[in-house]
N, C-alpha and C positions, 0 to 999 in steps of 0.2 A: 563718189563711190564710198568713201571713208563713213559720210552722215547716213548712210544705208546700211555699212557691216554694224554703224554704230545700233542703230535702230535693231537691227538684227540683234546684234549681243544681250541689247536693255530686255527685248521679248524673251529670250532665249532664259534669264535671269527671272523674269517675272514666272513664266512657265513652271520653272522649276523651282520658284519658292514657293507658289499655288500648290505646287504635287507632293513638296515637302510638309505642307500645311497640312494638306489631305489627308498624307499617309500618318500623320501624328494625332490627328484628329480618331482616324480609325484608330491607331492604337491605344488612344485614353480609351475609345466604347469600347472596346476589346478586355482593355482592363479593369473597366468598370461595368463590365455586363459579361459575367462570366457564362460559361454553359450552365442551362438550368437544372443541369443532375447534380452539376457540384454547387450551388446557389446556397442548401443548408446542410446544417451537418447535424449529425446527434449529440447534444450535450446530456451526459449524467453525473447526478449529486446522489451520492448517501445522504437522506435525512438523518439517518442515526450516527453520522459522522458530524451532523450539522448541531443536530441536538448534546453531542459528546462533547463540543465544543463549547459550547452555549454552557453548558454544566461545569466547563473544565475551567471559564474563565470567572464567574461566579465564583467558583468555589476559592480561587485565587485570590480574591478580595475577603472572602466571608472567614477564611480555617486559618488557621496557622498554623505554620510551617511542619510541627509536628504531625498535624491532623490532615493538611496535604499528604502529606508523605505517607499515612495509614491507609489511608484511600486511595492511593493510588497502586501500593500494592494488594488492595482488596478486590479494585476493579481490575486486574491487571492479572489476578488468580481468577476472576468469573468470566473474564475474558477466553483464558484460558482453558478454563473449562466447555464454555459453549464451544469453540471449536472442536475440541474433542465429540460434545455428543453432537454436533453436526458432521463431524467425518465419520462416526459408528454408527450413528441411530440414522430414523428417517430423515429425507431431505427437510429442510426447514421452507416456510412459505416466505414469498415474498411481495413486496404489495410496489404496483407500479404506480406511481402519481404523474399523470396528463393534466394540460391544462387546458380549456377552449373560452378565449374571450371572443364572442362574434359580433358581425356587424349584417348588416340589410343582406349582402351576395353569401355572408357565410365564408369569406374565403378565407379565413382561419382550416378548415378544411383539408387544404393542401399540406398542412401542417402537421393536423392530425394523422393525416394517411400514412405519411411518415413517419410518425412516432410511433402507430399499432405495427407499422412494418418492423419498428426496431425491436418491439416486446415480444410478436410474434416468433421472434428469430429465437428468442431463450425464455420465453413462458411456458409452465408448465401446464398441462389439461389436470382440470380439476383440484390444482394443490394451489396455485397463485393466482392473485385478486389486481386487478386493474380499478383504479380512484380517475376518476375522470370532475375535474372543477368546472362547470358551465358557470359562465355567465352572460346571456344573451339574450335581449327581448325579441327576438325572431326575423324572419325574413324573408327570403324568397324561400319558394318551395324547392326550388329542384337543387339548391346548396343545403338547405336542411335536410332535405328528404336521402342527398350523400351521404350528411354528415353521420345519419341514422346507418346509413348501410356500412360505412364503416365500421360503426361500433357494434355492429352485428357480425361482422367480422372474428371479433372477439369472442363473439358468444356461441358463436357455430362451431368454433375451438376448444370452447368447454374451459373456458377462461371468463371467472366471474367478474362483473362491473357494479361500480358502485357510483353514483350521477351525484355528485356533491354541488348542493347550489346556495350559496351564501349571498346572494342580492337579487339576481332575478333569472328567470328560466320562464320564456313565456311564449306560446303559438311555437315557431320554430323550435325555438332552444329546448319549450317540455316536449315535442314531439322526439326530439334528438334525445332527451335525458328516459324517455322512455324504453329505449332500445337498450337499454341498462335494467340489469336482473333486480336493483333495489335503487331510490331515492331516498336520499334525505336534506334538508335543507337549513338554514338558520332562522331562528323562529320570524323573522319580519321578510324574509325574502318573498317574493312577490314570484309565482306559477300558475300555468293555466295559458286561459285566452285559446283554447281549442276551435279556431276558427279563422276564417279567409277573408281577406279584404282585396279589395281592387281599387285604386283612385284612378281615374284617368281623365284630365280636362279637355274640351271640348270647345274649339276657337268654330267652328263652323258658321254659325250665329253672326260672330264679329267678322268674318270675310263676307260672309253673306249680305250686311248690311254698310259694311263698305265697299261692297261691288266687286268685290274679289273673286275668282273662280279658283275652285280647287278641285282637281282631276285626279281620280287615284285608278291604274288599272291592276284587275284583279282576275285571278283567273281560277275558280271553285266559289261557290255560293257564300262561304265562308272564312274566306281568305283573311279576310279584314274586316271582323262583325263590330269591332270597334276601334273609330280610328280618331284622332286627336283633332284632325281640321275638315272632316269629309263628316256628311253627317248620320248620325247614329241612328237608323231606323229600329221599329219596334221585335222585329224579325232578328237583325243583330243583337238588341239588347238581351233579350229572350236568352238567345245562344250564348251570348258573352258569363249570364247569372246561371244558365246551367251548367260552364263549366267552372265555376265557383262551387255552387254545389257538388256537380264531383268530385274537388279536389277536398271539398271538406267531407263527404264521407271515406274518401280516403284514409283523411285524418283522422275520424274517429274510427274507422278499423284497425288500423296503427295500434292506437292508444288501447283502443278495447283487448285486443289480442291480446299484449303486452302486460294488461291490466285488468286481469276479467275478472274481478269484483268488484271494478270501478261501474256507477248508476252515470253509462257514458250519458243518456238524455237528460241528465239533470245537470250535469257539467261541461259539454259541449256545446257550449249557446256562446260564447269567445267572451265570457265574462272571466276576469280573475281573482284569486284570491291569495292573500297572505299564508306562510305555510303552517301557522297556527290551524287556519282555517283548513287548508287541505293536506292536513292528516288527517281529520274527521271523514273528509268527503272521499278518503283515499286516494289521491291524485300524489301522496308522498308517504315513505315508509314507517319517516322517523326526523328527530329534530337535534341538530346538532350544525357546528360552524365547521367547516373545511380543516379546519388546525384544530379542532377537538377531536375530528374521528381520526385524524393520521395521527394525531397525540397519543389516543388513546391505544393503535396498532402498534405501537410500541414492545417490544417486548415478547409479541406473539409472531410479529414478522420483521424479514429484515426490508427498510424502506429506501425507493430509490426513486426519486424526480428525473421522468425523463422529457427532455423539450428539443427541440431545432433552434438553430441560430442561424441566420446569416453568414455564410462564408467570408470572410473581409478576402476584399479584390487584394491584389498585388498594388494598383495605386491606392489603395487606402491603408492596409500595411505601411507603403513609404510615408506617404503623410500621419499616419503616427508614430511612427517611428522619428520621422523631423519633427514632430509635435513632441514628444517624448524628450527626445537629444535636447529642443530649446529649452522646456521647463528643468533638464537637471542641471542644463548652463546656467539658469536666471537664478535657482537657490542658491548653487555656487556662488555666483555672483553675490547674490543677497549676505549669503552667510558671511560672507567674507568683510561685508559694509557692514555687517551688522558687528 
């Protein structure tokens, strides 16, 4: 009886370390997959606080101590003074900086949705300028063709954009910078490529000749005009390239609207060009680097970077926080041998 309660106890023990296991297991996913509302946060920088700095530490090296100290009560009186005529006079403009690096699905995206949400909340119509940085050789269509409606967004608000593209902006990414009231880019950045592609390979052949059968059921004449291991009759193919071609007069309606002094049939063949090249052709407004035109808005407006970040979970918090506590022990440490 005793080798049975015993058996009993050992099960009784395993059960409950199993469900102990579980339950710690859900609560790492718990803490490391937070809810997707609270996932990112909005982060904001004053550039002109960035730039104050940048000048302030400069100047710390270059002046002495005398010529510090005149300067700083000189900036410190125009400081002054502009807050005055921005609390009398008209409100002053301010210029929002987005950033969008894409990849194939576009899903940068999610990102942006949420950064226009944050500007939308305190942008003004018609007095504030949104700077949008693309850099993106393109992708699918229905994550570009959002990314587009986003920033349309903007513009149905009567909040101007400005599509900054300093490397490349190409098929997706210029259809996206298009939705933007002006482009400008860096003289070698590469735009363009107004046009649709499809790869899609085709095992049928190779079952076919290894005696393979491959069964697909379908149900509409066109369910599956082109499928990877079933084979591709001329009826499908047909269908498959006419909905390429709709999806690229799409795109050039897009772009036309957008651009109607652009010669879309001269520049819609998905060839591209250097932004040298399309200023000429009109596919861009003007030529300049990302950090020259926000350099330049200096002055005229006040600048503010707005981006999302990651929430850090509550276990990533802890482990840097233990990651943190170690390295101030090991200096300690150090400093102390040293």
């Amino acid at each position: 009886m005793a080798f049975w309660l015993d058996i009993a106890a050992f099960a009784l023990k395993a059960v409950l370390i199993v469900a102990a296991l579980g339950g710690l297991a859900a609560l790492l996913v718990r803490l490391t997959r937070p809810d997707e509302a609270k996932r990112r946060e909005i982060k904001v920088r004053s550039l002109d606080e960035r730039y104050d700095a940048m000048r302030d530490d400069l100047n710390a090296h270059i002046l002495d101590k005398k010529e510090r100290k005149a300067l700083a009560k000189a900036r410190k009186k125009e400081a002054k003074a502009a807050a005055k005529a921005r609390s009398e006079g008209a409100p002053g403009k301010r210029i929002y900086v987005l950033g969008f690096k894409g990849d194939i699905g576009a899903s940068a995206v999610k990102r942006l949705a949420t950064e226009i949400d944050a500007v939308l909340t305190v942008a003004r119509p018609e007095l504030d300028e949104v700077v949008l940085r693309i850099e993106s050789p393109g992708g699918t269509v229905t994550g570009y063709g959002l990314a587009a409606a986003q920033l349309m967004r903007l513009r149905e608000r009567k909040i101007s954009v400005t599509a900054s593209v300093d490397q490349v902006a190409a098929s997706g990414g210029y259809l996206m910078a298009c939705a933007a009231d002006k482009i400008v880019a860096a003289p070698f950045a590469i735009l363009g490529s107004i046009g649709v592609v499809a790869q899609v390979p085709n095992l049928h052949r190779l079952l076919k000749k290894n005696d393979i059968d491959f069964e697909e059921m379908t149900a509409g004449e066109f369910k599956r005009s082109v499928s990877v291991l079933g084979e591709i009759t001329p009826a499908g193919r047909e269908h498959f390239r006419g909905k390429l071609d709709t999806t690229h007069e799409a795109f050039k309606a897009f772009v036309q609207q957008r651009r109607p002094g652009l010669d879309i049939a001269k520049v819609a063949n998905g060839d591209i060009w250097l932004a040298t090249e399309a200023l000429g052709l009109g596919l861009i407004d003007g030529l300049s680097t990302g950090e020259d035109l926000i350099f330049r808005a200096r002055g005229e407006a006040r600048l503010f970077e707005v981006a999302t970040e990651a929430r850090k979970t509550l276990l990533r918090q802890i482990l840097d926080g233990l990651g943190f506590a170690t390295r101030m022990a090991w200096d300690g440490l150090a400093s102390r041998l040293g």
